[in-house]
C-alpha positions as CSV (number, residue, x, y, z in Angstrom):
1,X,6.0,1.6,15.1
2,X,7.7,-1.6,14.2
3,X,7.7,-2.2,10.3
4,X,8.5,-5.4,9.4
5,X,6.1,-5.9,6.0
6,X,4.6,-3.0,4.2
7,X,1.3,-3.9,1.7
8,X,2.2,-1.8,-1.3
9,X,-0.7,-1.5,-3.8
10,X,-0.1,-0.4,-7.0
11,X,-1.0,0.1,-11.0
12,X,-0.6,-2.8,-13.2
13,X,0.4,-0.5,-15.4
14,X,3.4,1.9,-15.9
15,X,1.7,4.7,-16.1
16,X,2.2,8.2,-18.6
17,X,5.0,9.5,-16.4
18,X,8.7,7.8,-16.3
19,X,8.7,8.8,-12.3
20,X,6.0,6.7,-11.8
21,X,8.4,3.6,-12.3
22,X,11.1,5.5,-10.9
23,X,9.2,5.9,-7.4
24,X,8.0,2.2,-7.6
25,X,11.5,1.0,-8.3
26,X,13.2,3.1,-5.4
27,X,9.9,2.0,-3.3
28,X,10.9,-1.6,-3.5
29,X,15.0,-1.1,-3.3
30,X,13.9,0.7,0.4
31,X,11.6,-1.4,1.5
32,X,15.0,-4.4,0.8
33,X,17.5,-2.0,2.6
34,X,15.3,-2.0,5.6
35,X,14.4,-5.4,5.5
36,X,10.8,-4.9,5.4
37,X,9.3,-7.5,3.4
38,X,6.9,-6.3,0.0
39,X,3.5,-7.6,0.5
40,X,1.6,-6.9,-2.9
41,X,-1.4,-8.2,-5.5
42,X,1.3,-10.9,-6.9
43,X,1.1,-8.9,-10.3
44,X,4.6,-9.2,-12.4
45,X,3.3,-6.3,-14.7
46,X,3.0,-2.7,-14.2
47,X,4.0,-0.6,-11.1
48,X,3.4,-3.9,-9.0
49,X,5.8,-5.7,-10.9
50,X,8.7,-2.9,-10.4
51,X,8.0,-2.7,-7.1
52,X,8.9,-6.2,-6.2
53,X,11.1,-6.5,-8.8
54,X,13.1,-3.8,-7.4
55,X,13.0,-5.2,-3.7
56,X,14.0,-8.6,-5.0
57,X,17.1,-7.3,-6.8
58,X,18.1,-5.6,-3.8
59,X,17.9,-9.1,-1.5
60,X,14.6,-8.5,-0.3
61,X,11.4,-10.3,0.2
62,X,8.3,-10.1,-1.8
63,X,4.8,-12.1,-1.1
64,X,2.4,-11.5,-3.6
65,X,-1.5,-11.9,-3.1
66,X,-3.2,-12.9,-6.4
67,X,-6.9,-14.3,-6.7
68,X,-7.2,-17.2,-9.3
69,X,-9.2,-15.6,-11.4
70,X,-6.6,-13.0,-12.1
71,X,-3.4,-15.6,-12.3
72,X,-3.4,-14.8,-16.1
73,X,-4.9,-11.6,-16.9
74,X,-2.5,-9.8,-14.5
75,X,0.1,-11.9,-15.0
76,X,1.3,-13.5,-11.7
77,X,4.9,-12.8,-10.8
78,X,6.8,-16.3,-10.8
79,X,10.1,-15.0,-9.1
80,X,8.8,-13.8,-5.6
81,X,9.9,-15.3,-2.7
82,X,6.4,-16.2,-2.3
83,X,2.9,-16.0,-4.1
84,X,-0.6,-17.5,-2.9
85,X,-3.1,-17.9,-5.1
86,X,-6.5,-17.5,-3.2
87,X,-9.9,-17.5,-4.2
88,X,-11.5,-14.1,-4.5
89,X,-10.8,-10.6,-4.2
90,X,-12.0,-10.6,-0.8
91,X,-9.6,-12.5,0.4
92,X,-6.4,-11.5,-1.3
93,X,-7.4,-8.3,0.2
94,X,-7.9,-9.9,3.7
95,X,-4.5,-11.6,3.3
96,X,-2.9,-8.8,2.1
97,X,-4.0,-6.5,5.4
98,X,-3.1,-9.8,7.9
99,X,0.1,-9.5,6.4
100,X,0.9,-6.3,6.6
101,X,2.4,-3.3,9.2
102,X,0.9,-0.9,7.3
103,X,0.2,0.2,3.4
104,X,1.7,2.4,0.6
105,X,-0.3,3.1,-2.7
106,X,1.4,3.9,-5.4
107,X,0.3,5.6,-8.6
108,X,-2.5,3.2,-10.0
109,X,-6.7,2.8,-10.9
110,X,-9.4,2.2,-9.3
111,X,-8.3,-1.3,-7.8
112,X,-5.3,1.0,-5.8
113,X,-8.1,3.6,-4.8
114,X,-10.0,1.1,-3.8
115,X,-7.7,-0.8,-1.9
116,X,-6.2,2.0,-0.1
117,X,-9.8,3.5,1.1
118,X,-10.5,0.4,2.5
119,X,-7.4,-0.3,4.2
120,X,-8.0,3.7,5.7
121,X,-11.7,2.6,6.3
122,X,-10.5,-0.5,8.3
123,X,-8.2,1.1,10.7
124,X,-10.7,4.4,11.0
125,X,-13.1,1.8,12.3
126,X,-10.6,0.3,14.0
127,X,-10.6,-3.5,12.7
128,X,-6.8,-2.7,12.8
129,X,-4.3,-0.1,13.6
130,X,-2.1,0.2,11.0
131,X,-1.2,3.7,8.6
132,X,-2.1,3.9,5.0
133,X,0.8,6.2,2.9
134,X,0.4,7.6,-0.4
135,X,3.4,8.2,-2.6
136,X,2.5,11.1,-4.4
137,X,4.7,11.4,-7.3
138,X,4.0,14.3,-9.7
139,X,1.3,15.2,-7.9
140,X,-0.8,12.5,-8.7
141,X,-2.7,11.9,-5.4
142,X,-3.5,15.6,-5.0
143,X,-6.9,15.2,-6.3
144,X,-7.8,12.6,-3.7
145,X,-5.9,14.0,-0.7
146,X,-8.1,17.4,-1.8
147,X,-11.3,14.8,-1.3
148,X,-10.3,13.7,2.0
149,X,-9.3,17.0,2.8
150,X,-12.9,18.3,2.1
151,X,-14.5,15.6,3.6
152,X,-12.9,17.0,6.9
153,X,-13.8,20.4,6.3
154,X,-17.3,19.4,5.7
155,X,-17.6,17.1,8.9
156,X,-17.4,14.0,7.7
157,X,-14.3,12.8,8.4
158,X,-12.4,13.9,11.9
159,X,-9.3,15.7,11.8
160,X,-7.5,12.7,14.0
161,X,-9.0,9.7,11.3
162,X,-7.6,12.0,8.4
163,X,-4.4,11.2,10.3
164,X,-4.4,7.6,8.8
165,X,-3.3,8.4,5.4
166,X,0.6,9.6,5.1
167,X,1.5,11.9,2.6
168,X,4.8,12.1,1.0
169,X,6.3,12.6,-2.7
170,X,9.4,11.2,-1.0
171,X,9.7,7.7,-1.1
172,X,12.4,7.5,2.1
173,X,10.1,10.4,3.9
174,X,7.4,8.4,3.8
175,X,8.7,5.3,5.4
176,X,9.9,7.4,8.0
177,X,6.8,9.1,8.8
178,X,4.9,5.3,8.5
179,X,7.7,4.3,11.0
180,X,7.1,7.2,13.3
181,X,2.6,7.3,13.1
182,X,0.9,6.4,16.2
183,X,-2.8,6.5,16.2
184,X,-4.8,8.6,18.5
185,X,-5.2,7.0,22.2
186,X,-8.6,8.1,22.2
187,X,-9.8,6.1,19.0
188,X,-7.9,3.0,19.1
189,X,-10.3,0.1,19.4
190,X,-9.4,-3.3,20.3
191,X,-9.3,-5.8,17.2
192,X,-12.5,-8.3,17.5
193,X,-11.2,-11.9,17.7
């Protein structure tokens, strides 16, 4: 598939672990050597903020996504190439996805849980067609990957909609298997205008 943006979501914090910020920063340098623009939550803090940090150092582009309400307490990222401000979660989420190839979560809450699940939801129900990744440093998304796992084993999930969600402790790995996921022929619904 053709990346040519990539909706990374993300903690606004650092996080206990030093790899955390590692895997964020090499995330972003990546994403600028490939030429595939960041799209993230506009946040200049945390994982978020390495991320497009790292991406703009390297010469890439970064759009950030940030609801007024949250211009302060997450403090919005004033050297991207580009930040709208919108009005609601809703939407930054809805702008995010319009903007984006596909999605990477990164180590974060329950906002990057939350983000990612519907971003897997969306495409399982076919409102779009686009992989979900996780970068599973340290482990971190083995607990949630086990979820999904069981939620297969126990029928509610099929084995070709776990299929959205990439795995990889690799940052480069997973952009390559992103680059390389095709959905199933047989559950690919058109996008309703």
């Amino acid at each position: 598939m053709s990346l040519s943006s990539i909706c990374v979501f993300a903690g606004s914090a650092d996080g206990s672990r030093r790899e955390y910020g590692i895997a964020a920063e090499t995330l972003g340098r990546l994403l600028a050597e490939r030429e595939i623009t960041l799209v993230n939550g506009g946040s200049g803090i945390g994982l978020m903020g390495r991320v497009a940090d790292a991406a703009l150092a390297a010469g890439g582009r970064a759009i950030g996504v940030i609801p007024e309400g949250l211009m302060a307490q997450e403090i919005a990222h004033q050297g991207l190439t580009e930040l709208r401000v919108v009005g609601s979660m809703h939407e930054r989420k809805a702008q995010m996805s319009e903007l984006a190839d596909a999605f990477v979560a990164l180590p974060g809450g329950l906002g990057t849980f939350e983000e990612l699940l519907e971003a897997a939801t969306w495409s399982k129900l076919g409102l779009q067609a686009k992989p979900c990744g996780v970068l599973n440093v340290g482990g971190y998304f083995d607990p949630l990957m086990a979820l999904i796992d069981g939620a297969v084993d126990n029928g509610f999930l099929s084995a070709d909609h776990r299929r959205i969600i990439v795995n990889s402790a690799d940052p480069q790995e997973l952009l390559v298997r992103i680059a390389d996921w095709q959905p199933p022929a047989e559950w690919r619904v058109p996008v309703p205008k």
